[in-house]
N, C-alpha and C positions, 0 to 999 in steps of 0.2 A: 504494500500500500504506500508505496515511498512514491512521491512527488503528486501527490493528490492521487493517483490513480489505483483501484480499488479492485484486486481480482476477487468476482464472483462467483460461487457456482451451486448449484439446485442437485441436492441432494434430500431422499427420504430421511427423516429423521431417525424413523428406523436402523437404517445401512451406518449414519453417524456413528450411532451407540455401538452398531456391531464391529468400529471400526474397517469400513468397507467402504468409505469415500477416498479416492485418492488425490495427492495436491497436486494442484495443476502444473507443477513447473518439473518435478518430478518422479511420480509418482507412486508415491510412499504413501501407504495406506496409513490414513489418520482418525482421530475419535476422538472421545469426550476429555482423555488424558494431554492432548494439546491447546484446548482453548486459551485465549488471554483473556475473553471477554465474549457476556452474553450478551445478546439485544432482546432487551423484555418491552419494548418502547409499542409494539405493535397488537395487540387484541388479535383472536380471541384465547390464544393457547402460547401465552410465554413460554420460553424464550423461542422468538420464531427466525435467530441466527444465532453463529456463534461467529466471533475473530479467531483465529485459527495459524498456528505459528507452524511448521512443519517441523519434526527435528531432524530432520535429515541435510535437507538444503536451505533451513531456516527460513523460506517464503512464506509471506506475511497473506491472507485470503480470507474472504469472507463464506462460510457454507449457511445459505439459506435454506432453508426446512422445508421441503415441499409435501402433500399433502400424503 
């Protein structure tokens, strides 16, 4: 997310928990043990994202909760 620019990507929230979303730069499967930060800002089912740090290539993303 460095110079304003914000990777995003739409993931069941499901697959999150299972660890089964992968991060976009490299594809290191990630989960609830990476987050920096929720987003509870949105109705009706907080948190419907998380910030998401990778530990492998350290890239910074947002995984949105899809339904």
């Amino acid at each position: 997310m460095s110079g304003g620019t914000a990777i995003r990507i739409d993931a069941p929230r499901r697959d999150f928990l299972a660890y089964k979303v992968a991060c976009p730069a490299c594809g290191t499967l990630v989960g609830p043990r990476f987050v920096t930060r929720e987003h509870l800002d949105v109705p009706p089912d907080p948190p419907y994202a998380a910030s998401v740090k990778c530990p492998k290539c350290a890239a910074l993303f947002e995984v949105v909760f899809s339904g």
